[in-house]
N, C-alpha and C positions, 0 to 999 in steps of 0.2 A: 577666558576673557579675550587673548591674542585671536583664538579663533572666532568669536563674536566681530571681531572688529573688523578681520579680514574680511569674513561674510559679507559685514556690514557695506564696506569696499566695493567689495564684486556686485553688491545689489540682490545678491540671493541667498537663499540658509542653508546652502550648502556649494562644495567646491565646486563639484560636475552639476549642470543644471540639468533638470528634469527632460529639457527638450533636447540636448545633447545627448543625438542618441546614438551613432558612432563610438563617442569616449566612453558609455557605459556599455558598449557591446563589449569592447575591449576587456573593461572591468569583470566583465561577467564572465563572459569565458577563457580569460587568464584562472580567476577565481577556480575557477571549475575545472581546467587543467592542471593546477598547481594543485587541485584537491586530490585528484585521479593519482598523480602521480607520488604525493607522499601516502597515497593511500596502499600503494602497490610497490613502494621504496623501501618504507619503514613497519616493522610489527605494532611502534605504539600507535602508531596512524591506523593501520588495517584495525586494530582494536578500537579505536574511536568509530572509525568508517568516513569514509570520504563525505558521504552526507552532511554528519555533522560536524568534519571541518570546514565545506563549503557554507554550510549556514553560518558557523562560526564567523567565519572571514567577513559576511555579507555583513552580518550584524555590528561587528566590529565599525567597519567602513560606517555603516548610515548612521551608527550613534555618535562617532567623533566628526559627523559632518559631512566629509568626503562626498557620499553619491545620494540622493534623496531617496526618501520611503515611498514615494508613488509616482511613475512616471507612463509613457505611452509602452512603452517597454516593456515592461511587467505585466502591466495591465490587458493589454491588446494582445501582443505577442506570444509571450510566455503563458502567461495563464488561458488567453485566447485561442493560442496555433499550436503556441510546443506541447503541450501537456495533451491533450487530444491527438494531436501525431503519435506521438510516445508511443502512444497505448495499444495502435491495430499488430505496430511493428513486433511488440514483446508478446503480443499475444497468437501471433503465426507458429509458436511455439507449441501452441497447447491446442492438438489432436485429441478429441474426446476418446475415439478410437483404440488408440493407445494407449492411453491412461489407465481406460478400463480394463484393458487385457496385458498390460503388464504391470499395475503394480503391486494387485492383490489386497492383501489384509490390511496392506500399511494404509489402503485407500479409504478402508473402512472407521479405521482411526482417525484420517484426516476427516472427515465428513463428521463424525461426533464431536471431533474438537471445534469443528467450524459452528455448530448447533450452540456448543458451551460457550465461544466468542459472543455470537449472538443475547446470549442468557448472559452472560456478566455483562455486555453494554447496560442491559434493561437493569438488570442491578445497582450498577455503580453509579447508573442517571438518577434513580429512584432517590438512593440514598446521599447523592452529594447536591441536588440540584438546589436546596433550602443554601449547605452552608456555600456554594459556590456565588448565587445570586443571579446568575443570568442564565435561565433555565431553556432557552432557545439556544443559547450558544453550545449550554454541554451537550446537547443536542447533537449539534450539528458536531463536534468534539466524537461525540459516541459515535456519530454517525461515520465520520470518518476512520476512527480507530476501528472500528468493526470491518472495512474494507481493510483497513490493514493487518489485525491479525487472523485474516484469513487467507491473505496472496500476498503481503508486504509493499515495499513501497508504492507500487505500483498504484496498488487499489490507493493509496493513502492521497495520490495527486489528484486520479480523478473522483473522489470526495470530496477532497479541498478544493477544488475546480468549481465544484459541482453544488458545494451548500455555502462559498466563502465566509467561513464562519470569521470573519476577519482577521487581518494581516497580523495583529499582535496574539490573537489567541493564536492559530493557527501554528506561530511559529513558537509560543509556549507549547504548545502540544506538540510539538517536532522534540523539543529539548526533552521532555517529558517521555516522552516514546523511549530515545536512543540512552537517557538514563536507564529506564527499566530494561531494556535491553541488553545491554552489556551484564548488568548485574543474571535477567536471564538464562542468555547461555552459560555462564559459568555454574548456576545454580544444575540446567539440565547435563553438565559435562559430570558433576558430583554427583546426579540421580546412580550415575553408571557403575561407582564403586561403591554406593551405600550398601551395609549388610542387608536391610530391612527390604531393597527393592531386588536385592538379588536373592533372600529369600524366598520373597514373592512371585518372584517371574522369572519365566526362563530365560536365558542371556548367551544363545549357543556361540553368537560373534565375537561377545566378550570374552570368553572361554578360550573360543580359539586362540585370537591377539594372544592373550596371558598364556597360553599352551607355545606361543610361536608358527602353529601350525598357519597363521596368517601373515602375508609379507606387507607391512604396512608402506615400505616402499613401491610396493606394484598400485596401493592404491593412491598411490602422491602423483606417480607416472599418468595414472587413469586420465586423473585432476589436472595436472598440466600437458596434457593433448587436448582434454575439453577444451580450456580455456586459453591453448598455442595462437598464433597467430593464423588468421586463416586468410583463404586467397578471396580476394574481392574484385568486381571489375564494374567499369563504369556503366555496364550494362544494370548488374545489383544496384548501385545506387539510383541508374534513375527509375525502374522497377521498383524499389522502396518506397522513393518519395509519394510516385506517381498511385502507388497503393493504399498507402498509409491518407492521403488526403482526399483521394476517391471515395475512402470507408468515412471519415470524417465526414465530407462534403453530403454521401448519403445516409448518415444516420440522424444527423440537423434537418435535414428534409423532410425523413422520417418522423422524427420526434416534435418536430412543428408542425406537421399537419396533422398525428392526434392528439396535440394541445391544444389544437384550433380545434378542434371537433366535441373534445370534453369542456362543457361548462367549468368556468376556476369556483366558481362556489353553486355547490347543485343544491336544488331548491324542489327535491322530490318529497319532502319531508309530509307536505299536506295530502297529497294525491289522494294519500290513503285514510287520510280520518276518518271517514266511514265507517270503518271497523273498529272502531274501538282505540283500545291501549295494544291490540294486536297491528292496529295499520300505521301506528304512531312508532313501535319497535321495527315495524319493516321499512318503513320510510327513512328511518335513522341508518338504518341497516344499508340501504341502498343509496344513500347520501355517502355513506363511507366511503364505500366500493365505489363509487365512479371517479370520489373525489382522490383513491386511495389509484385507481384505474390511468386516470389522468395524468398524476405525478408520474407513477412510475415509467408509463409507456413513452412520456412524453417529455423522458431524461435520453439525451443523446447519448449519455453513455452506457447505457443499457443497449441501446441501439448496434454502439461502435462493438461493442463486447460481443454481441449476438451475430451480427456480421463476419466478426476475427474471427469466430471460431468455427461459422458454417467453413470459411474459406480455409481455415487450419486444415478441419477436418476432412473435408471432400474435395481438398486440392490439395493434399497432402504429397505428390508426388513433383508438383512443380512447387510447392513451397520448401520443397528440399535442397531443388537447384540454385535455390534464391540463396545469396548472404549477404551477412553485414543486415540484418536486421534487428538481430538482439544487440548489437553495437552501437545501433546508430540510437534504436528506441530508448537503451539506458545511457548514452550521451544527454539524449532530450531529457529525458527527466532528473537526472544531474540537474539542468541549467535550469528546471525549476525549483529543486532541489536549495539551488542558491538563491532564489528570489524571495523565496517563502522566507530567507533570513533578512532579509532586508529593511522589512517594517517591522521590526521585533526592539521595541523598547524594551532595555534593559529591567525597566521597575515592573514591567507586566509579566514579563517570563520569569522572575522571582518571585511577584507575586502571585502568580497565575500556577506555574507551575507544579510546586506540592501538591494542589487540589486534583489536577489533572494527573501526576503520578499518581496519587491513590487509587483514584478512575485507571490509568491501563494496567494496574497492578491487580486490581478485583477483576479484570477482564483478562488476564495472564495466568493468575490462579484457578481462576473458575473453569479454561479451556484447559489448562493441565489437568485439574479434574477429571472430566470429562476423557480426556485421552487416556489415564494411565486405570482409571475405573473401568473402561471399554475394553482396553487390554487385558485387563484380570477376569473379568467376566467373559471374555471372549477366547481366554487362554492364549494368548497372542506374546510374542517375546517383547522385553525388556525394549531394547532396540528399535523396536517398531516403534511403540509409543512414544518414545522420546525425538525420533527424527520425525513422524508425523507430527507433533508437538509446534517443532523446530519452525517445520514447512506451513504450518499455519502462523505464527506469531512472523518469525524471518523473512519467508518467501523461500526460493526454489535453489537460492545459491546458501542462504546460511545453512540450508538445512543441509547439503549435497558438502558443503565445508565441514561440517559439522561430523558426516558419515565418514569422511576423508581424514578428519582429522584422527579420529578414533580408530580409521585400520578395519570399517564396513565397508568394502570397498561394493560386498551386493545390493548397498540399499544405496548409492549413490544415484543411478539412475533413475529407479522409484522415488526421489525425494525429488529428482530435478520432475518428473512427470506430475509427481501430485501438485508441489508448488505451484504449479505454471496453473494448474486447473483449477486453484486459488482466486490464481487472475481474475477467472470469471468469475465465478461464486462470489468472491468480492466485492464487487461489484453491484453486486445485483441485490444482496443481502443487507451492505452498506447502505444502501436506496432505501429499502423497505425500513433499515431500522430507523433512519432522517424520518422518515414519512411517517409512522407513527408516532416517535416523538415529538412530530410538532418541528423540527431542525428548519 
């Protein structure tokens, strides 16, 4: 009631007004630094993940009034500028080149799990979309978790970028995600001592750890030189900027001129009546494809993806000398990280939410499927399956913590390679599953 009245006072329905957008810069990325840093301070924070205390914090704020659910801010900026910048920076990473030729079997795991991702979105939509109600929304839901459990956050921004399934679902699916999550890896940490899986599959890295003949210290040492602080110069940074918005800047160009080119509803459906119930199936056939043609090619972020990784790839020797890219891109997506909590009414993400965990739970099961079945049949170790697992649902770092954690200090690299090549696949597979669904 005190803060009704106060509102009332100030003339607006909330403390910070929407146009004030200085005092919520501030907001924002305090939020986002004060997240980073209990994320990286404390074990129960690293356990939650910085992500979802930063949505935490945001959601907190916009429901007790503080700072508004929709401003220039969020809307322009962030969702506009940051999230598209993010994406070329973290994806300088991922050399197809290299991926291919060093990370072997576990690549071949990760590529079947990404398939079974795919196969539970179609599932989990089929089966929830009666009791959920809003059958374009789980859509664009599936759509988005399917970028994400196959390169992790990453994919998840430019999906929610990209199909804005709106502000409250959106960030019920965020809470929804980082529940099944955590429960997740603790689930795949116990796949490593079950009798049943180490009957089944060989486990030579396990063996060793428990033998000692592996120094779980050298691979904690490995782990923090990855992630030591590294040397940056003002030159890096404006080489980033000036990269990261070039590829933006030409994948919109891209992606707008064959949007312009494909009709938004193709009308080849009669061309063919002549023939029959054969010209009436091809014409249907060919309405898909251009309409299926059109969407896709004419999503920038298939573009911006396509672009990052010619340039990963075949300027791989000056994107070496480059740094402070994978720093600054998961800075960026942090800060939208926090925005996405922003418009998250309390009564939607409680009531929204269990539908949606069910949904990434059939799409978590179904990719472990897939992984540890391709494993057995492929006679592939224990180990492998579970870090390509990791690296499709987590991304490129839970799964590289994950091998770290456990004292694989040889699949650290291989998880950080295949992760990254998530990024794209993500992407691209996200797109297709929106586009059939209808999202």
């Amino acid at each position: 009631m005190l803060s009704s009245l106060f509102m009332s006072a100030l003339g607006r329905e909330t403390l910070v007004a929407a146009d004030d957008t200085w005092t919520l810069m501030v907001i924002l990325c305090a939020g986002v630094a004060f997240s980073i840093w209990l994320e990286q301070k404390y074990n129960w924070a690293s356990k939650i993940s910085g992500a979802i205390i930063a949505l935490i914090i945001a959601m907190v704020l916009a429901n007790v009034g503080v700072i508004p659910t929709s401003c220039p801010l969020y809307d322009n900026i962030v969702w506009g500028m940051v999230v598209p910048m993010g994406i070329p920076l973290l994806l300088l990473q991922c050399n197809i080149k290299k991926i291919w030729k060093e990370t072997g079997r576990m690549l071949t795991i990760f590529l079947i799990g990404a398939v079974g991702t795919v196969v539970g979105a179609f599932l989990a939509y089929f089966l929830l979309r009666n009791p959920f109600g809003d059958a374009q929304g789980l859509a664009k839901v599936a759509a988005m978790m399917t970028g994400s459990y196959i390169g992790g956050g990453v994919n998840f921004a430019a999906m929610a970028s990209q199909y804005a399934a709106g502000d409250d679902l959106t960030a019920a699916a965020t809470v929804a995600d980082n529940l099944l999550m955590a429960a997740y890896f603790f689930v795949l940490i116990a796949f490593a001592g079950m009798k049943f899986f180490r009957r089944n599959y060989r486990h030579p890295l396990i063996d060793e750890v428990e033998s000692g003949t592996t120094n779980r210290d050298a691979a904690q040492t490995q782990a923090a030189a990855f992630w030591s602080r590294k040397d940056i110069s003002l030159k890096d940074i404006a080489i980033n900027f000036a990269y990261c918005i070039a590829i933006v800047w030409f994948s919109k160009l891209v992606a707008g001129g064959i949007a312009g080119l494909v009709p938004e509803n193709p009308s080849v459906f009669h061309t063919f009546d002549s023939l029959g119930v054969f010209g009436t199936v091809l014409g249907t056939v060919l309405n898909v494809l251009i309409d299926f043609i059109g969407k896709f090619f004419g999503s920038q972020y298939v573009w911006i993806t396509t672009f990052s990784v010619i340039v990963a790839t075949f300027m791989d020797k000056q994107v070496a000398k480059l740094h402070g890219s994978q720093e600054i891109g998961t800075y960026l997506i942090y800060l939208f990280l926090f925005v996405i909590g922003v418009p998250a009414n309390i009564y939607t993400v409680v009531t929204k939410s269990p539908l949606l965990l069910v949904l990434t739970a059939i799409m978590v099961i179904v990719n472990m499927l897939f992984c540890f079945i391709a494993a057995k049949l492929f006679h592939f170790d224990l180990e492998d399956a579970i870090i390509a697992s990791n690296a499709n649902i987590g991304g490129p770092t839970t799964a590289a913590g994950m091998a770290i954690s456990q004292g694989w200090a040889k699949l650290v690299g291989p998880a950080m390679l295949i992760g990254t090549l998530g990024y794209v696949i993500g992407n691209y597979l996200g797109t297709v599953v929106g586009i059939v669904l209808g999202a």
